[in-house]
ZADREN-74057 format. One line per 5 residues: number of its first residue (from 1); their letters; for each residue x, y, z of C-alpha. Coordinates in Angstrom, 3 decimals. Layout:
<recs>
NUM = A = X Y Z  ... .
</recs>
This chain:
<recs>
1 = XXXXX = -23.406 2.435 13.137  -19.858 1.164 14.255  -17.031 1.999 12.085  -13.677 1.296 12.264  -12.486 4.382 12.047 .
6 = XXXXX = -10.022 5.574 15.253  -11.837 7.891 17.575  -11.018 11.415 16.853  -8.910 13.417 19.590  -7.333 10.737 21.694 .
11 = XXXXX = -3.799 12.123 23.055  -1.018 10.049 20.975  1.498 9.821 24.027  -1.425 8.885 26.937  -4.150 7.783 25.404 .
16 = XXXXX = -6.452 10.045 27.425  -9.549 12.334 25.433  -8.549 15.496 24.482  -10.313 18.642 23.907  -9.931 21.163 21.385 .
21 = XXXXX = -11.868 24.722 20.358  -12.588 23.200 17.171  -9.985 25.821 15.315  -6.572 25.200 16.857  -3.976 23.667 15.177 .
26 = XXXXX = -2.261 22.197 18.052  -4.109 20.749 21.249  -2.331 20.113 24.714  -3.535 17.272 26.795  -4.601 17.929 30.592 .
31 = XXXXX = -3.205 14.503 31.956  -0.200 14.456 30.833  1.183 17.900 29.230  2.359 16.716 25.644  1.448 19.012 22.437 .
36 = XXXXX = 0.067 17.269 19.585  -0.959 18.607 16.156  -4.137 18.026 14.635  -3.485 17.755 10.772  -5.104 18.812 8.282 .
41 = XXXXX = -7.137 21.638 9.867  -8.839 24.141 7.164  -9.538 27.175 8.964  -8.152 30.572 8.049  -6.239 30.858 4.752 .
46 = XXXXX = -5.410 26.949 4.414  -7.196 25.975 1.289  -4.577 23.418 0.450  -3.863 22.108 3.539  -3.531 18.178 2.424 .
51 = XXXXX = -0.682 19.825 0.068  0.495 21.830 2.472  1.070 19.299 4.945  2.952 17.002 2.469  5.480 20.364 2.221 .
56 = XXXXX = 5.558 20.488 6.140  6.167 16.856 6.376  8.812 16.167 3.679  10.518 19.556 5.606  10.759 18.112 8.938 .
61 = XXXXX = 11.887 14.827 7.778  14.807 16.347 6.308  15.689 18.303 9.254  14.342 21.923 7.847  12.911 22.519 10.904 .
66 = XXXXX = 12.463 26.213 10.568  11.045 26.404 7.314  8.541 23.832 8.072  7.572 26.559 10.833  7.278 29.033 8.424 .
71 = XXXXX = 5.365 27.153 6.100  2.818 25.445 8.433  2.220 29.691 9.892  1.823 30.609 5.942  -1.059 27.760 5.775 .
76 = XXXXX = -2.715 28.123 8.994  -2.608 31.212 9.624  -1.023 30.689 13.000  1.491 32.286 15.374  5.026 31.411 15.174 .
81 = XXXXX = 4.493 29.751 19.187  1.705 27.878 17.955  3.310 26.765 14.390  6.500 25.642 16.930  4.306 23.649 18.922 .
86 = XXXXX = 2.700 22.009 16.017  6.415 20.962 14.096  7.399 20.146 17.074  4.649 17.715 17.667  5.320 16.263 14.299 .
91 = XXXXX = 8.635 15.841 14.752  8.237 13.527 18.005  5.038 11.472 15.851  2.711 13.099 18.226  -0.483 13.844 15.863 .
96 = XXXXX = -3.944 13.138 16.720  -6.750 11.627 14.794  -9.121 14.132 14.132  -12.424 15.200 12.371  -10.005 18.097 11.050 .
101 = XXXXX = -7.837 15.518 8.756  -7.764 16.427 5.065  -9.326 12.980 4.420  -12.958 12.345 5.128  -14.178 10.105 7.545 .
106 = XXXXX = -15.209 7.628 4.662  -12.098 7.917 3.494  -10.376 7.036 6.751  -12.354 3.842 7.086  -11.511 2.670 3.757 .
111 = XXXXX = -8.503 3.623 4.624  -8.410 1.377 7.871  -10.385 -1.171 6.328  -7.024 -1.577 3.723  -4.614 -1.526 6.325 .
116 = XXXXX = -6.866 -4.981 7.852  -6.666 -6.534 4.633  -2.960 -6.060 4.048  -2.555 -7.263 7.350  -4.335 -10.800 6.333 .
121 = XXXXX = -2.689 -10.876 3.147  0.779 -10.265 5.287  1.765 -7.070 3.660  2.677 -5.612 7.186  4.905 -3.094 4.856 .
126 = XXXXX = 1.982 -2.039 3.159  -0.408 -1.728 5.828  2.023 0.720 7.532  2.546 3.181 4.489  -1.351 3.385 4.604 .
131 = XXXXX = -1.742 4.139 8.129  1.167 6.867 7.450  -0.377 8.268 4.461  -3.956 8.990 6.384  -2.963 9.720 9.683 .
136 = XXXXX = 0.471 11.876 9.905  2.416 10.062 12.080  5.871 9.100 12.327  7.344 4.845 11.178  7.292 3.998 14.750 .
141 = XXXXX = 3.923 4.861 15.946  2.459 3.646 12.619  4.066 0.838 13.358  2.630 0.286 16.753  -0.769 1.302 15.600 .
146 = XXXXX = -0.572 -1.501 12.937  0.120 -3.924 15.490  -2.438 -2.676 17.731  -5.028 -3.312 14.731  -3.744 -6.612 13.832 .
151 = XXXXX = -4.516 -7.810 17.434  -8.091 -6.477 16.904  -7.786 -2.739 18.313  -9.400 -0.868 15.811  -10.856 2.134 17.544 .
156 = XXXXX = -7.719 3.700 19.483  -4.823 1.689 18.118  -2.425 4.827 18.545  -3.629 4.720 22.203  -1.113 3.848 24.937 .
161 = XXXXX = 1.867 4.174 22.014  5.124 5.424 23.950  8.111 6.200 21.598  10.626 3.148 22.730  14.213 3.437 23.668 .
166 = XXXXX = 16.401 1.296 21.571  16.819 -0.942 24.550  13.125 -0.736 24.994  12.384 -1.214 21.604  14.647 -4.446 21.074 .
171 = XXXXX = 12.483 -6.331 24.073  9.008 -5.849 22.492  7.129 -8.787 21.874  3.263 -9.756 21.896  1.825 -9.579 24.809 .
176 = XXXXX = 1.182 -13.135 26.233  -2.441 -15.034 27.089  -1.299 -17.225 30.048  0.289 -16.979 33.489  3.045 -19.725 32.329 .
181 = XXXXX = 3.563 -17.454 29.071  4.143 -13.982 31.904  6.904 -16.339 33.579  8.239 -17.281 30.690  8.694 -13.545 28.733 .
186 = XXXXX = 9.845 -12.082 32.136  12.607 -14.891 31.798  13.297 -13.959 28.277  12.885 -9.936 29.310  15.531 -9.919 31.476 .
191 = XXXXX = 18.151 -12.075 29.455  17.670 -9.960 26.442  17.310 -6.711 28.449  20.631 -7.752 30.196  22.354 -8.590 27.125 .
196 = XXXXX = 21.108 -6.024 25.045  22.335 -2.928 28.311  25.606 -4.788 27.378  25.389 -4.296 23.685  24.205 -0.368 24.725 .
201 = XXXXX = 26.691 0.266 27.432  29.773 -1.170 25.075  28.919 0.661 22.160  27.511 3.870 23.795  30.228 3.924 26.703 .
206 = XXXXX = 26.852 4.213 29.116  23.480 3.363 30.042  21.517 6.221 27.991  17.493 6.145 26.661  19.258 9.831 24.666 .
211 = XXXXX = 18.728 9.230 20.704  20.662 11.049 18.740  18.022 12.671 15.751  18.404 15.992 13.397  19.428 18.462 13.251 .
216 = XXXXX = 23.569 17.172 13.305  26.605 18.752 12.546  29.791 17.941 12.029  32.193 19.451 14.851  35.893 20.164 13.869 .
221 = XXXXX = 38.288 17.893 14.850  42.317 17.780 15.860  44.221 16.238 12.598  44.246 12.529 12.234  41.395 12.331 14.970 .
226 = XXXXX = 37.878 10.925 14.838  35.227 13.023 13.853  32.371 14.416 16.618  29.235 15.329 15.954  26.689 17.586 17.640 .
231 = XXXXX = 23.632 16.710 17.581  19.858 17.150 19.131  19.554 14.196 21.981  15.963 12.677 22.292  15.179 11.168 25.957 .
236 = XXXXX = 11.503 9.242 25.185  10.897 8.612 28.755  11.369 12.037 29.830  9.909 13.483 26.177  12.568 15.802 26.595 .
241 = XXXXX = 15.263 16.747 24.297  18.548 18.126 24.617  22.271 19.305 22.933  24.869 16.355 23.376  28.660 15.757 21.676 .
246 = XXXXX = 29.659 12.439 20.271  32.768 11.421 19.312  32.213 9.006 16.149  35.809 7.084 16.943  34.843 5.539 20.617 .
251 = XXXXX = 31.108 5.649 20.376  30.875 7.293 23.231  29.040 10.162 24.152  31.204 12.869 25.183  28.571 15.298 27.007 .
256 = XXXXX = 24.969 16.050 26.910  24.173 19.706 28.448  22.004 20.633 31.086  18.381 20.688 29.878  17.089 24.235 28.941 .
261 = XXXXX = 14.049 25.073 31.024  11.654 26.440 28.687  13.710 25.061 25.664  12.314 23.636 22.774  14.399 21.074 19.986 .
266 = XXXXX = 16.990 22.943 18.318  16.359 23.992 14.866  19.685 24.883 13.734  23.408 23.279 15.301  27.106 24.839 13.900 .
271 = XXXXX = 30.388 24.726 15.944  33.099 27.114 16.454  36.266 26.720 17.477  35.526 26.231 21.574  31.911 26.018 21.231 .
276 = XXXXX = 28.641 24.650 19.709  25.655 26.661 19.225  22.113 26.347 19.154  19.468 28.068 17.868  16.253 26.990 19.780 .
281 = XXXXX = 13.236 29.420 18.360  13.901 32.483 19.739  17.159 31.597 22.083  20.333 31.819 21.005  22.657 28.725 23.018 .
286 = XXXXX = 26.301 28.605 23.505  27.875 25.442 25.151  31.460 25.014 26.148  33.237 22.090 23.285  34.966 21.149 26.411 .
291 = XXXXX = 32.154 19.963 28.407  28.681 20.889 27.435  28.361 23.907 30.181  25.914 26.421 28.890  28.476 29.925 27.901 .
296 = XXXXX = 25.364 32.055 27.379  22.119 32.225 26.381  21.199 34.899 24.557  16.930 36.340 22.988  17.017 36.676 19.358 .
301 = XXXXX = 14.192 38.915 18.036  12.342 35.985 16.097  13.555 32.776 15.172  16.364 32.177 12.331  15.133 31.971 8.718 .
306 = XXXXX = 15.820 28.112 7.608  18.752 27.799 4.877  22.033 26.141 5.048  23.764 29.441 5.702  20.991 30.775 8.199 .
311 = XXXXX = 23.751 30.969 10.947  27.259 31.533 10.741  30.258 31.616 12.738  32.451 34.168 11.170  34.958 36.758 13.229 .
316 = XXXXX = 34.633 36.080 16.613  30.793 36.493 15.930  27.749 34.545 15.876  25.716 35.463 12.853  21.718 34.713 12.209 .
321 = XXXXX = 19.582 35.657 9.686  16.134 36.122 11.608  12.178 35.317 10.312  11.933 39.199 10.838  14.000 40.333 8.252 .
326 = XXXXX = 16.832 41.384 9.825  20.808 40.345 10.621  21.817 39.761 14.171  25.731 39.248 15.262  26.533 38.174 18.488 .
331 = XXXXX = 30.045 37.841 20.408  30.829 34.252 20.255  32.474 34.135 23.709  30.077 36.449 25.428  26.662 36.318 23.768 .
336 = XXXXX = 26.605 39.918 24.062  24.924 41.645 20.978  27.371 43.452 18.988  25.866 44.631 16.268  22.256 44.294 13.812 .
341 = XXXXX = 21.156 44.968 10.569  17.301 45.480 9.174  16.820 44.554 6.007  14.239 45.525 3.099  14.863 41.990 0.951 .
346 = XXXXX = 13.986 38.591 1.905  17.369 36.702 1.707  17.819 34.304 4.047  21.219 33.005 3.669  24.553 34.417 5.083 .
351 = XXXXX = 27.292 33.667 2.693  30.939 33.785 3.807  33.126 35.269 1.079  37.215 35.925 1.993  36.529 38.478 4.662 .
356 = XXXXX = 33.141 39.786 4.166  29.921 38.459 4.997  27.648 39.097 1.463  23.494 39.259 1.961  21.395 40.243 -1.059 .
361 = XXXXX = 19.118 43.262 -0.329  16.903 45.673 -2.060  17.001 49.497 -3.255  14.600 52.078 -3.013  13.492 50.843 -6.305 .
366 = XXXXX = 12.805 47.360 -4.851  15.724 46.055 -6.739  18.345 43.709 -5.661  21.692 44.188 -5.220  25.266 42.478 -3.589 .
371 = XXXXX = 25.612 44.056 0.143  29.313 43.152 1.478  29.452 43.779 5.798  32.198 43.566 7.629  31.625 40.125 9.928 .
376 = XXXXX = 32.972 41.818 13.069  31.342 44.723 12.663  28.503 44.843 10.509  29.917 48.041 8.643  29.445 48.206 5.180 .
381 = XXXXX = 32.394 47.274 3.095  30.916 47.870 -0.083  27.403 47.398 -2.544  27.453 46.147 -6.303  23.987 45.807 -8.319 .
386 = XXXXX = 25.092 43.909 -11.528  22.592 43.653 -13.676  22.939 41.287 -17.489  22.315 42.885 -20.542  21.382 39.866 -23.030 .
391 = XXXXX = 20.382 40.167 -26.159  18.268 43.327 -25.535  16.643 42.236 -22.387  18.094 43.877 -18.762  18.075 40.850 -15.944 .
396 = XXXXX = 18.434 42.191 -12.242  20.219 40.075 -9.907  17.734 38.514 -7.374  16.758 35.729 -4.853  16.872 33.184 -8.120 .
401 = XXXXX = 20.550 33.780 -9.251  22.539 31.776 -8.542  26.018 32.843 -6.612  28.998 30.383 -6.478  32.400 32.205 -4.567 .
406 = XXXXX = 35.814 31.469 -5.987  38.109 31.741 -3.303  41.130 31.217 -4.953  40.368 33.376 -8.522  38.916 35.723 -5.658 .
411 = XXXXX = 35.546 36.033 -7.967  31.660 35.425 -7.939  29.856 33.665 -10.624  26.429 34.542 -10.956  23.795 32.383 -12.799 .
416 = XXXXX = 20.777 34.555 -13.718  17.246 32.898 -13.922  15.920 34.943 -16.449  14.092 35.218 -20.247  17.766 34.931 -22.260 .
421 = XXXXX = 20.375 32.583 -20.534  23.264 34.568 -18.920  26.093 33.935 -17.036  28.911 36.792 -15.121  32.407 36.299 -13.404 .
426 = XXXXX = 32.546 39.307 -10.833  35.830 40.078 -9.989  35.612 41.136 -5.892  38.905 43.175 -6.208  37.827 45.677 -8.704 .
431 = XXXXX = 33.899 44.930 -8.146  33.344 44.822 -11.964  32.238 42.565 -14.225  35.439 40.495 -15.917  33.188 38.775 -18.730 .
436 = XXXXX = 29.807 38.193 -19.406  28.130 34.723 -21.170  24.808 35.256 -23.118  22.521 32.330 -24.464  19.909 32.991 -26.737 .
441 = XXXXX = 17.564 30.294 -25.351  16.000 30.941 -21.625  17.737 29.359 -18.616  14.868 28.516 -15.690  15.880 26.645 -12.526 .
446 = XXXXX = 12.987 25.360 -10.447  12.609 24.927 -7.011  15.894 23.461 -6.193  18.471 25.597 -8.674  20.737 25.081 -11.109 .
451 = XXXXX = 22.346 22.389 -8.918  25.804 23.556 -10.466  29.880 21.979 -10.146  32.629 24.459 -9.927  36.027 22.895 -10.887 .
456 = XXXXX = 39.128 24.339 -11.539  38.665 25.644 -14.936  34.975 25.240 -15.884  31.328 25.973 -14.569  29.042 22.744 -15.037 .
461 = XXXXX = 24.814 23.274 -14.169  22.039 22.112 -15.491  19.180 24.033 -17.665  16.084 22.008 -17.778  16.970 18.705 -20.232 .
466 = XXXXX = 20.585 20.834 -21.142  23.483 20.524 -19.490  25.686 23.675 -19.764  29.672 24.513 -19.189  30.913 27.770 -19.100 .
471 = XXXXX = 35.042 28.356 -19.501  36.343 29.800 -15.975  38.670 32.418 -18.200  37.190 33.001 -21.109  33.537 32.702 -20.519 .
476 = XXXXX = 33.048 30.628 -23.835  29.947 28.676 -22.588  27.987 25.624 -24.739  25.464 23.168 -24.083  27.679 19.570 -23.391 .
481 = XXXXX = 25.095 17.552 -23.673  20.962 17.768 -24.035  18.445 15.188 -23.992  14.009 15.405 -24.277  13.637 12.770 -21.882 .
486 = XXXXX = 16.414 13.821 -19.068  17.182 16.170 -16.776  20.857 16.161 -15.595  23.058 16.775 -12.127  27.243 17.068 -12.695 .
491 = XXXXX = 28.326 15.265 -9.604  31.834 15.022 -10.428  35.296 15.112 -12.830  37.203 12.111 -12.970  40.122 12.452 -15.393 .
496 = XXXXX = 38.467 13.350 -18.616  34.912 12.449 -17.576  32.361 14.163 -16.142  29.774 12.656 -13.793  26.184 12.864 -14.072 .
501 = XXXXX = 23.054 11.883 -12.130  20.632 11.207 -14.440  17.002 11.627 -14.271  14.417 10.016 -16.801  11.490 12.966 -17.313 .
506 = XXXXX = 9.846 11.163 -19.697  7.535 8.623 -19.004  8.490 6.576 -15.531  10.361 8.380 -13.288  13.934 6.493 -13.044 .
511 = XXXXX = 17.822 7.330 -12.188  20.806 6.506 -14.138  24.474 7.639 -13.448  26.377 8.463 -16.770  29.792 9.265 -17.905 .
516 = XXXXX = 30.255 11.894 -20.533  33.258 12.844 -22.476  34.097 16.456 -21.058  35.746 16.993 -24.667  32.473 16.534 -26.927 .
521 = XXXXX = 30.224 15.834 -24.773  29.304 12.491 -25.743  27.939 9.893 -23.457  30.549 7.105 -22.638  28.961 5.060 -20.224 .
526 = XXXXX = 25.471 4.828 -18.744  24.676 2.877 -15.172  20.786 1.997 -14.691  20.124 2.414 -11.292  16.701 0.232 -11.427 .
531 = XXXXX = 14.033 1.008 -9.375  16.338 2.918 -7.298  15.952 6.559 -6.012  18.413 8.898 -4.498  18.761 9.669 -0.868 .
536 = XXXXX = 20.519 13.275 -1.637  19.115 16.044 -2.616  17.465 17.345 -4.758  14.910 14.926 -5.568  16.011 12.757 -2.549 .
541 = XXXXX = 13.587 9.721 -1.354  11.362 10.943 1.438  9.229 7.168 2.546  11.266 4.842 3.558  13.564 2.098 2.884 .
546 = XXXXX = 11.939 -1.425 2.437  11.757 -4.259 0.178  9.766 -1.894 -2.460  11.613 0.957 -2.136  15.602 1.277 -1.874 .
551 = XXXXX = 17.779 4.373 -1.804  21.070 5.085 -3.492  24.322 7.483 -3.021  27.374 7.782 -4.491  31.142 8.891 -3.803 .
556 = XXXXX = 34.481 9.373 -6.023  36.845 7.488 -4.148  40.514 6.757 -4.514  39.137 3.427 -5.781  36.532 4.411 -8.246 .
561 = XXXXX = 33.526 5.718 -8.188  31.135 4.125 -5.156  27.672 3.462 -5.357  26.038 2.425 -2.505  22.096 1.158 -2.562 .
566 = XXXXX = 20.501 0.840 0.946  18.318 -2.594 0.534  15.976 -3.899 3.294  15.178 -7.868 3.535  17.783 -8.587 4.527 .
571 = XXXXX = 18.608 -4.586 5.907  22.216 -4.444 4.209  23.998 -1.602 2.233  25.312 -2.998 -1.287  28.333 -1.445 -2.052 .
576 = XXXXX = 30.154 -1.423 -5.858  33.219 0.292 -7.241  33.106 1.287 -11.067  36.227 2.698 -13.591  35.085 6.532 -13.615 .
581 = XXXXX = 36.901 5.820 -17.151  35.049 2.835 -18.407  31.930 2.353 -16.160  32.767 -1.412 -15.876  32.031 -2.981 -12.352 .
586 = XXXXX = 35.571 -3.314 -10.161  32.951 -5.238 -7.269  30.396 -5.946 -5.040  30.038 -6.381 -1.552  27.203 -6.126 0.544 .
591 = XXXXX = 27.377 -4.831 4.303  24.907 -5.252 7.144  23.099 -3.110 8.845  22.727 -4.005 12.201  20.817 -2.564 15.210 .
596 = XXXXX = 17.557 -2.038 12.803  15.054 -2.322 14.776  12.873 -3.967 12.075  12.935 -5.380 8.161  12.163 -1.680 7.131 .
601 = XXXXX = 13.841 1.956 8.075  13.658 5.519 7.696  16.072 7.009 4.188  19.294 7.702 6.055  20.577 10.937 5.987 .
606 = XXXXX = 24.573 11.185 4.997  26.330 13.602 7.287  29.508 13.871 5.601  32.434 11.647 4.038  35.776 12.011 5.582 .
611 = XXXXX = 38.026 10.726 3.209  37.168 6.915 2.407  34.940 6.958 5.318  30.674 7.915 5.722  29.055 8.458 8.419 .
616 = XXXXX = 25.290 8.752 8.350  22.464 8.536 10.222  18.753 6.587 10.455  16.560 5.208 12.911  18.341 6.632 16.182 .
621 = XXXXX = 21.764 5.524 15.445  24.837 7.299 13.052  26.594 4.490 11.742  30.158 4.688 9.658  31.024 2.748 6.188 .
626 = XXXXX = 34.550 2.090 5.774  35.488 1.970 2.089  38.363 0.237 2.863  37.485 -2.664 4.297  33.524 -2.522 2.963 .
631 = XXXXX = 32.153 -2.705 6.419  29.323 -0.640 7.774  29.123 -0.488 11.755  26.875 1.584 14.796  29.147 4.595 15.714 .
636 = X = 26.742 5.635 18.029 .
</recs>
C-alpha cells in the first residue's frame, strides 16, 4: 500500500539513497560527502532517545555545542568523532528520514497527513511546526519540505533542499508551468538578484554567501568605537564553515580566515587582546585580531567541556577545561603548552577570581573543595574546603553551590544546595569564613540555579516560590517575598525597587514582570506579559517566533525600564519604556524587522547591550536596536 510517508534514508543535501549498517547514528552519503544524522536511533544505552533528542536539540539551538556532544555520546553510546559528526549534522538541518525515528511509521503518516491538511486550511505556520516536530530538521528545510508537499511531493519533499544564501533565498519563487512564465521569472530573477547584490554589497561591504550563525562573541573594542564580533561564518554553497570578524558600526566584514583543512564548526569563540580563539573539537585556533592569519594551531587532548567559563584567556595564557577531566594552559602568542592539570572532580568551568584561576576538585575522600592556580603557571596558590554547619546538619561544598566573586569586597559568596538553607561570605585574604546565614527551611535550585543578583550591599536569588536577600555585611538574610503559584528571577534595582521576572507555576504557564518594595517586600507593581515567553535564559523560548508565539526581553535603561516583545505578522519588535518606580507605561513604538526572509523566524539570541544599544542575532543576520531613536536595523 502507498503511504505518504517520506522514504527513509534519502541524503538531505543531494537527494541521492543512502545506506546505513542499520546501527549508526550518523550516515555519510557516497555522491556527495555530507554527514547527516539519523534521529532517534535506539541502539545501545538510548532508552529515551525521543527525550534525549529534545535535550540535544534545545542545546544546539542555543549554541551549547559541546554539551550537546556530550549528551548525544551519553545516549548513544557513541564516540566523541561520531557524536561531532552527528551535532554537527544537526546544526546545518542535515537529518534524514529514517525507520530509526522515535516516532513510528504510523505516526509519521498521520503526521504528514496533518501537515496536508493545514496546508488546505492555510495554516502554512502550523504545517511547518509539525514537519519540525517529527522529522528533526532545522525552519528552513522544514520550510522547503512544506512547500515541496504543498505542490504534491509527498514521498521525498526534503529531496533536492539546498540551504539558500540570503541573496539566494530572497529570489525563490514557484517554479513556473510555461515557457512565457521561464522568460518572464528570468526577467524578474535578474532585477531582484541585481537589486538585492546591491542591498548585500551596501550593507555587507561585499559580495559574500558567509552567514554569520553561533557560536558569537563579543570582541573588545577601542573606547567610543563600534563593537566587533567574532563569529562562526556559514558558506551554503561550499557547506563549509569558517572564523570571520565583523565590525557591527560599518557592516562590514572585517576578515574571514583561511579555511581549516580538516576543521569542523567551532564550538567555543573568546578574544584576547591581539587575537581570537577557537576551539574546534580537539584543535585549539589562534587568529591574528589584525587580519584573520592563523597564529597557531595547537591538539588539545579531547574537546573542551561546554560552560560559559570552559575557556579562558587569563595571563598571557589560553585556558580550557577538557571532556577528559583535566586543565590545559596554553601560551596565547605561541600556542605552545605551558602547563596541565588532571583532575579527580567533574567541574567544568574556569572561574577568574583577582589573580587566581579557582576550579572545584575533589579529596581523597571524594569531597569537594576550592582549588586556587596560579593562571600563568598552574602552581597552586592555595585550597579551602568550607563546609556549612546548619542546624545540626554538615553541607560540603560541591558542583550545586553556588559561587558569586566580589571583586571589590575581595570575597566569595557561596549558596549551598542542601537539606537546611545556608549561605557563607569567604573572605579570599584570610581564606576564612567572615559570616555564615542559616535557614531552617531547605533551599533546592534545579537545573538552572539559584539564578541570583549581587548588588552593592545585598544578595538577591530565588528558592523555589521564595525569594531570598541576604545583607552583604551582616549576613542577616529573610525571605522578601513568597508566593504558591510563582517562582521568581531578581533582574534588577532601580532606586528602591527591585525587579522581578515572574513566572506563574500554577496552572498555565505565564510571565509577568513585577516591582517589589526592597524595604518590605511588598509588590508595587505587576506587568502581564500575555501570552508572551522570554527569549533569555533560563526558561528561554526554544520554537520560534510567529503569529502564535512571541518572545520578550528586557533592559534598565537611562529611560526606564525597556521591554521589548519580538511579534511576527507584521515581523516588528514592539518596544515600551515603564517608571521602574510606578510601572506606568512612558510609550510605545514598534520597529521593523527587515531582511526576514519570511512572516515567521527563529527566537533571536541577544549578544550583549552596549549602553542604550542591542545587538542580537536571528535568521543569518545580527541586527542593532537603538534605544534612542527606537529603530532596529541589519548590522550585518
Amino acid at each position: 500500500m502507498t503511504t505518504n510517508q517520506p522514504t527513509s534514508l534519502t541524503c538531505p543535501t543531494c537527494g541521492a539513497p543512502l545506506e546505513t549498517d542499520g546501527t549508526s547514528t550518523v550516515v555519510r552519503c557516497k555522491f556527495c560527502g555530507s554527514t547527516s544524522m539519523l534521529p532517534g536511533t535506539t541502539t545501545g544505552p538510548a532508552a529515551g532517545a525521543g527525550t534525549a533528542m529534545e535535550e540535544i536539540r534545545r542545546l544546539v539551538a542555543s549554541g551549547n555545542l559541546s554539551e550537546a556532544s556530550a549528551r548525544f555520546q551519553q545516549a548513544f553510546g557513541v564516540n566523541s568523532q561520531v557524536a561531532g559528526h552527528a551535532i554537527g549534522a544537526l546544526q546545518a538541518g542535515r537529518v534524514a528520514a529514517s525507520s530509526t525515528s522515535s516516532y513510528s511509521s504510523e505516526q509519521l503518516t498521520r503526521a504528514l497527513q496533518e501537515v496536508q491538511q493545514r496546508l488546505k486550511a492555510g495554516d502554512k505556520i502550523g504545517a511547518i511546526k509539525i514537519y519540525r516536530e517529527h522529522y528533526d530538521v532545522g525552519l528552513e528545510r522544514a520550510k522547503y519540505a512544506v512547500e515541496q508537499i504543498d505542490m504534491g511531493q509527498t514521498s521525498q519533499p526534503e529531496a533536492g533542499f539546498h540551504a539558500p544564501s540570503q541573496a539566494t533565498q530572497a529570489t525563490q519563487t514557484a517554479r513556473p508551468r510555461s515557457r512565457a512564465g521561464w522568460i518572464i521569472l528570468t526577467i524578474v530573477l535578474l532585477v531582484v538578484a541585481g537589486v538585492v547584490a546591491l542591498i548585500v554589497y551596501g550593507a555587507k561591504g561585499g559580495f559574500t554567501h558567509d552567514d554569520p550563525e553561533l557560536p558569537l562573541t563579543l570582541v573588545p573594542s577601542s573606547s567610543g568605537a563600534a563593537p566587533q564580533v567574532a563569529a562562526v561564518l556559514f558558506n551554503a554553497d561550499a557547506d563549509s564553515r569558517s572564523v570571520g570578524l565583523i565590525d557591527l558600526g560599518t557592516g562590514k566584514m572585517v576578515w574571514e580566515a583561511a579555511k581549516v583543512a580538516g576543521s569542523k564548526p567551532a564550538n567555543a569563540l573568546i578574544a584576547g587582546t591581539d587575537m581570537i580563539y577557537a576551539a574546534n573539537s580537539s584543535d585549539l585556533l589562534a587568529y591574528h585580531k589584525s587580519d584573520g592569519s592563523l597564529a597557531w594551531q595547537a591538539s588539545m587532548p579531547d574537546r573542551i567541556n561546554y560552560d560559559a567559563g570552559s575557556i579562558q584567556v587569563a595571563a598571557g595564557r589560553v585556558i580550557t577545561n577538557n571532556a577528559d577531566q583535566s586543565i590545559q594552559a596554553y601560551d596565547a602568542e605561541t600556542g605552545k603548552q605551558v602547563w596541565s592539570r588532571r583532575m579527580n572532580g567533574n567541574d567544568r568551568t574556569l572561574r577568574l577570581m583577582g589573580n587566581s584561576l579557582v576550579v572545584l576538585d575533589t579529596d581523597s575522600n571524594n569531597d569537594y573543595g576550592l582549588i586556587f592556580l596560579d593562571p600563568a603557571t598552574g602552581t597552586q596558590q592555595s585550597a579551602i574546603s568550607p563546609t556549612c554547619n546548619s542546624n545540626g546538619y554538615t553541607s560540603n561544598i560541591d558542583l550545586e553551590t553556588t559561587l558569586l566573586y566580589d571583586q571589590a569586597g575581595n570575597s566569595l559568596y557561596l549558596i549551598y544546595d542542601s537539606s537546611y538553607g545556608c549561605v557563607q561570605r569567604l573572605d579570599l585574604s584570610s581564606g576564612k569564613i567572615a559570616w555564615e546565614a542559616d535557614s531552617k527551611n531547605s533551599f533546592s535550585a534545579d537545573s538552572t540555579g539559584f539564578q541570583p543578583l549581587m548588588t552593592d550591599s545585598t544578595l538577591y536569588f530565588r528558592n523555589q516560590n521564595d525569594l531570598m536577600a541576604v545583607d552583604k555585611s551582616s549576613g542577616n538574610m529573610k525571605v522578601l517575598i513568597s508566593n504558591p503559584d510563582f517562582d521568581f528571577i531578581p533582574l534588577a534595582v532601580a532606586g528602591d525597587k527591585l525587579i522581578l521576572r515572574a513566572r506563574k507555576t500554577r496552572g498555565s504557564e505565564t510571565y509577568q514582570v513585577w516591582g517589589v518594595d526592597i524595604a518590605s517586600g511588598s509588590p508595587a507593581w505587576q506587568i502581564n506579559m500575555q501570552n508572551s515567553s522570554p527569549i533569555d535564559p533560563p526558561d528561554a523560548l526554544d520554537s520560534m517566533i510567529d503569529d502564535s508565539e512571541t518572545g520578550w526581553t528586557w533592559h534598565l535603561a537611562s529611560t526606564g525600564l525597556v521591554i521589548g516583545t519580538f511579534q511576527a505578522k507584521p515581523n516588528q519588535l514592539v518596544l515600551e519604556t515603564f517608571n521602574p518606580a510606578t510601572g506606568a507605561s512612558l510609550g510605545k513604538q514598534a520597529a521593523a524587522l527587515k531582511g526576514m526572509l519570511s512572516d515567521f523566524y527563529d527566537v533571536p539570541k541577544i549578544i550583549s547591550w552596549q549602553g542604550n544599544t542591542a545587538y542580537f542575532y536571528t535568521e543569518v543576520s545580527i541586527y542593532s536596536l537603538d534605544l534612542s531613536t527606537g529603530k532596529v536595523k541589519i548590522a550585518y
